[in-house]
C-alpha positions as CSV (number, residue, x, y, z in Angstrom):
1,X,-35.0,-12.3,3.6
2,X,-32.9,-14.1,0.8
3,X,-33.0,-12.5,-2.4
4,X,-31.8,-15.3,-4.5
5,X,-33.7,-16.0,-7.6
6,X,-32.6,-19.5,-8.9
7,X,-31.6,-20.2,-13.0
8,X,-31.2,-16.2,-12.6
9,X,-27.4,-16.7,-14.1
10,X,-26.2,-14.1,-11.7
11,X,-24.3,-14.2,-8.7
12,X,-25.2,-11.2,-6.2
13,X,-21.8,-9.7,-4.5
14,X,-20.7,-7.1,-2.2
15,X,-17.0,-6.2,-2.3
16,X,-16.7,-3.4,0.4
17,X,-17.8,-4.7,3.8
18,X,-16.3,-3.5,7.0
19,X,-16.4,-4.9,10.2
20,X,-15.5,-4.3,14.2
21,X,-11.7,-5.2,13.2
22,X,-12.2,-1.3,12.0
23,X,-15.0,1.0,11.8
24,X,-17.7,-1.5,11.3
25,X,-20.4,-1.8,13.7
26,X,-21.0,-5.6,13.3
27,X,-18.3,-8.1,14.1
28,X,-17.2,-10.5,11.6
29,X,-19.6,-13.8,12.6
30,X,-22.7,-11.5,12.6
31,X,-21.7,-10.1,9.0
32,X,-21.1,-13.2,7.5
33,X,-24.3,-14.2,9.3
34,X,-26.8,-11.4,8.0
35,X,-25.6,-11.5,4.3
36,X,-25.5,-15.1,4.4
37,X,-29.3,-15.1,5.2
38,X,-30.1,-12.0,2.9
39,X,-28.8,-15.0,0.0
40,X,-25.5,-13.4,-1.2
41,X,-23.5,-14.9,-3.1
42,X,-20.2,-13.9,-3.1
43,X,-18.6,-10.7,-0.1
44,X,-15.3,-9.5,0.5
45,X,-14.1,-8.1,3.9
46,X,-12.3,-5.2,3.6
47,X,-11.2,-3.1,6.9
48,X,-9.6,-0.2,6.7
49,X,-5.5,-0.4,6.7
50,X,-4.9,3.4,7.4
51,X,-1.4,5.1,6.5
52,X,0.8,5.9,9.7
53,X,2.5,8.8,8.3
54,X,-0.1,11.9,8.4
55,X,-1.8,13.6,11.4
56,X,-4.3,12.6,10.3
57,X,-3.6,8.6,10.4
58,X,-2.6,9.1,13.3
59,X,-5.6,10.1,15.4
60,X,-7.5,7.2,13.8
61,X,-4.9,4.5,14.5
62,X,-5.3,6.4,18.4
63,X,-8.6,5.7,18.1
64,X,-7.8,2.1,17.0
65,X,-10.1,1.9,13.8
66,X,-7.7,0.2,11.8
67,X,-5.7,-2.4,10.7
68,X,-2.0,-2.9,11.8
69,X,0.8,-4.8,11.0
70,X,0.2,-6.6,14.4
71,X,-3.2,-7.4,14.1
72,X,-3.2,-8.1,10.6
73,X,-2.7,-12.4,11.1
74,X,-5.2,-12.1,13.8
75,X,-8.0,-10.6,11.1
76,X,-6.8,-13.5,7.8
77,X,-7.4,-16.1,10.7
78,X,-10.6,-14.9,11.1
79,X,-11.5,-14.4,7.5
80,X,-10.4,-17.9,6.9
81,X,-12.2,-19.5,9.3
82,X,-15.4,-17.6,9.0
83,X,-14.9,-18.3,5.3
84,X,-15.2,-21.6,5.8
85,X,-18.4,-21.5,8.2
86,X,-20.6,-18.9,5.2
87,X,-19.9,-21.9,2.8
88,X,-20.9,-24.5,5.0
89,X,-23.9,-23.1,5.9
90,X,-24.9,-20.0,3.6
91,X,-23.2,-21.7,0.5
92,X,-21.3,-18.3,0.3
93,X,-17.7,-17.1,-0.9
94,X,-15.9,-14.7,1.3
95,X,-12.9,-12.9,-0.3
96,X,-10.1,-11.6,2.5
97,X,-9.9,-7.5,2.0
98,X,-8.7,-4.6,2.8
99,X,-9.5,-0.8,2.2
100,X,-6.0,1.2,2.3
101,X,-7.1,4.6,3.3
102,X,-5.4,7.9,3.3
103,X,-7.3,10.9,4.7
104,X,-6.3,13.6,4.6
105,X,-7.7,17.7,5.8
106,X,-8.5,18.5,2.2
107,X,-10.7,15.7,0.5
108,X,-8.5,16.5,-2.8
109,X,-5.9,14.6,-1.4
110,X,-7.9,11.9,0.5
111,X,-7.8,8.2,-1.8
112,X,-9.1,4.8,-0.9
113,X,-8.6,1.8,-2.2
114,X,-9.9,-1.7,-2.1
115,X,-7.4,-4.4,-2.3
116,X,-9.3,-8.2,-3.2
117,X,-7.7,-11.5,-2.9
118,X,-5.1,-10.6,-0.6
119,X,-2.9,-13.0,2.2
120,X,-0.8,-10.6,3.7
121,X,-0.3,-7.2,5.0
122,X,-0.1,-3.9,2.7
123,X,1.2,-0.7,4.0
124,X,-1.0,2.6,3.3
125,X,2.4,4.9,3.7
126,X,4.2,6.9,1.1
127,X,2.2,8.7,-1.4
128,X,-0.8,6.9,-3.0
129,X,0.8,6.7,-5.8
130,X,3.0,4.5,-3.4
131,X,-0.2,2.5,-2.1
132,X,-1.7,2.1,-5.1
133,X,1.8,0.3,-6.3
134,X,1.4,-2.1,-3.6
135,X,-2.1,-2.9,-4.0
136,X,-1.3,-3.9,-7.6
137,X,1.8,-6.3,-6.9
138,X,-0.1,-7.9,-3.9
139,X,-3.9,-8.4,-4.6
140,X,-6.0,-9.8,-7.1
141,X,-8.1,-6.8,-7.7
142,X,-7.8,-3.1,-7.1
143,X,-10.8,-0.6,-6.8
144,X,-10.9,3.2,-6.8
145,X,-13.4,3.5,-3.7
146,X,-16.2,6.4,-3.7
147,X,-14.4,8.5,-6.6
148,X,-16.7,11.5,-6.9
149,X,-19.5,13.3,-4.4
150,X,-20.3,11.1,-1.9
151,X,-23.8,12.1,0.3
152,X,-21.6,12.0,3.5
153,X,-19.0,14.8,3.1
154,X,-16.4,13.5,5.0
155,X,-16.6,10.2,2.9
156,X,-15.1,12.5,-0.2
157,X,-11.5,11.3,-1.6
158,X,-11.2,12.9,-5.0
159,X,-7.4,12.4,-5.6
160,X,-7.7,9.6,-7.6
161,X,-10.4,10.9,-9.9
162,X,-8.6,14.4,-10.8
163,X,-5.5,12.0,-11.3
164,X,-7.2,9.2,-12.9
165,X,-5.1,9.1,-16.4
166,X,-2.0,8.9,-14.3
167,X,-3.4,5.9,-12.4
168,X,-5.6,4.2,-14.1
169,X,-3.4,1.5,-15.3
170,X,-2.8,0.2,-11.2
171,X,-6.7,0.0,-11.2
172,X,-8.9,-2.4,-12.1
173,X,-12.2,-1.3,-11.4
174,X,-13.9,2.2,-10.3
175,X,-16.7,2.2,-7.9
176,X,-19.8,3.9,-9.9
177,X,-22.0,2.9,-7.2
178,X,-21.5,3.3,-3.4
179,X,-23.5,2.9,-0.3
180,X,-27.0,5.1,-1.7
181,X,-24.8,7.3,-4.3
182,X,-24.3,6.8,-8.4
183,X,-21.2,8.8,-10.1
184,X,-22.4,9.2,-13.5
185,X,-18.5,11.0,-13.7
186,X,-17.3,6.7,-13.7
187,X,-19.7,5.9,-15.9
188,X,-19.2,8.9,-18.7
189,X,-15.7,7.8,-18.7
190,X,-16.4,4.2,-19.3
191,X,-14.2,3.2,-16.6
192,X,-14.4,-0.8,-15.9
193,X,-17.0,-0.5,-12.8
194,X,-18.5,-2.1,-9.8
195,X,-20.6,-1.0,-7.3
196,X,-20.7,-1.8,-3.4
197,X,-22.7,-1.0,0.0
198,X,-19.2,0.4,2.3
199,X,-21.3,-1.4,4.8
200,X,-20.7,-0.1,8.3
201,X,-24.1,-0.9,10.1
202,X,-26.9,-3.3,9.4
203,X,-29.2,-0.5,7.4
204,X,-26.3,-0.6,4.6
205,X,-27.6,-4.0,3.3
206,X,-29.7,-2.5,1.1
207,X,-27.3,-0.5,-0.3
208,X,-26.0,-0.7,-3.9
209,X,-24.4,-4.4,-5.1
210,X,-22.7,-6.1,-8.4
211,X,-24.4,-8.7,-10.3
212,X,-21.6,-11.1,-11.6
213,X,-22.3,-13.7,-14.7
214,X,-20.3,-16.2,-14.0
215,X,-19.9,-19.5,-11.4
216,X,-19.5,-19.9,-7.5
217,X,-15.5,-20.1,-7.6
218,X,-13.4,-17.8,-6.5
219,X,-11.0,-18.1,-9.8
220,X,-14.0,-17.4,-11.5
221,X,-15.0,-14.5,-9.4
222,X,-11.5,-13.1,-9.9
223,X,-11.4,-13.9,-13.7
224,X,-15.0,-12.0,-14.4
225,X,-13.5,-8.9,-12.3
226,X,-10.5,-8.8,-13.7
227,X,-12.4,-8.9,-17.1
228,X,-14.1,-6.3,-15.7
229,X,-17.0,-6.8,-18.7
230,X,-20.9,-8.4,-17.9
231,X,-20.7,-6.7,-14.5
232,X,-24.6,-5.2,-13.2
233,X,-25.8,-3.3,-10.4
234,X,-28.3,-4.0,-8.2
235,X,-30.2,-2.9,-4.5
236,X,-31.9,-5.2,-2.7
237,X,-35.3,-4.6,-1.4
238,X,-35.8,-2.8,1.9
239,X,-37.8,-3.0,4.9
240,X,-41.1,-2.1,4.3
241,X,-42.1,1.6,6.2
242,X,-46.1,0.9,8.0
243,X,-47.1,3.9,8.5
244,X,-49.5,4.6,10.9
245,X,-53.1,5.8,10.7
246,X,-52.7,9.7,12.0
247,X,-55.5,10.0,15.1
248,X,-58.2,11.6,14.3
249,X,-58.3,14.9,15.7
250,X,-54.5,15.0,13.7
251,X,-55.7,14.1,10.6
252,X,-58.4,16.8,10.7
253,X,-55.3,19.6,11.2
254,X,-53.5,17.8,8.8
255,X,-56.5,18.0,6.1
């Protein structure tokens, strides 16, 4: 499937994508492979860099779904080089990511953030306003992931939403779409917005996307973010369900 539409004027992204380097259940190749035939334009690979200093974070760097400071080169070589391959043959910008994540037993004090446009390691330690900081002074764009009621329960982080006056100036954009979920809360506020799949497995491709008006460049990708204004959302189409004819003797029950 490739859900291009040519002279359209918009360039179809996806800025949260995660991969085997953390929780993702596709390595890195077969991403850049599936939305490179779906006809995205522009993706950013984001794996989780989870804080060291909670109970917590530690279980899930035990369980070796993240990020560390040691495999961080590893993951930019990768993201360079498969960057290179989706443009040769998909025509596609990749973006190197990250999601710093803090989770924490309450979701009130759970945050995660996307950090875009990155080319070294960020910490998630300290306090989020602490992570936040860094995200600012080391990527090119910051997003408040999944800000309000999330389908999956344990995918709630409110923190930064019942603090968002104290830290929206180290934001840039606000997720009002994620994965099959809207937060009309982001959009009420008139928060600069985006909206992104948090793909984990192959069924998330048809989750939620941003529409960008403006050329296949990465400064001009950066520039229309950072602008934060023109931005649309879009899904793509799914698979079609067939359903069955019910046998005979089931559809006379059913009747």
């Amino acid at each position: 499937m490739d859900v291009r539409r040519d002279g359209c004027g918009m360039l179809i992204a996806d800025f949260h994508i995660h991969t085997t380097w953390s929780d993702g259940k596709l390595s890195m190749p077969e991403v850049i492979d599936l939305f490179g035939r779906a006809g995205h334009d522009v993706i950013a690979i984001t794996d989780h860099i989870v804080n060291t200093d909670s109970i917590v974070g530690k279980v899930t760097h035990r369980f070796g779904l993240t990020l560390t400071e040691r495999t961080f080169p590893a993951y930019l070589e990768e993201v360079e080089r498969e960057r290179k391959r989706a443009w040769d043959e998909y025509r596609m910008l990749v973006l190197a990511g990250c999601e710093l994540t803090q989770n924490a037993i309450t979701r009130r004090n759970s945050a995660h953030v996307l950090a875009i446009g990155i080319d070294h390691f960020i910490s998630a330690n300290g306090s989020v306003e602490d992570m936040l900081t860094r995200a600012k002074e080391n990527a090119q764009i910051v997003v408040a992931c999944h800000p309000n009621e999330m389908s999956d329960w344990y995918a709630n982080t409110f923190y930064l939403w019942n603090r968002r006056d104290e830290v929206r100036d180290l934001i840039d954009l606000w997720e009002v779409a994620c994965r099959w979920d809207v937060f009309p809360h982001v959009s009420r506020a008139r928060f600069p917005f985006i909206g992104n799949s948090d793909f984990h497995q192959e069924a998330h491709l048809y989750a939620w996307k941003t529409l960008l008006p403006c050329e296949k460049s990465e400064r001009a990708v950066f520039r229309t973010l950072k602008h934060g204004h023109g931005l649309a959302l879009t899904r793509l189409p799914g698979p079609q369900i067939v359903t069955e004819p019910l046998p005979a003797a089931l559809a006379a029950i059913a009747g």
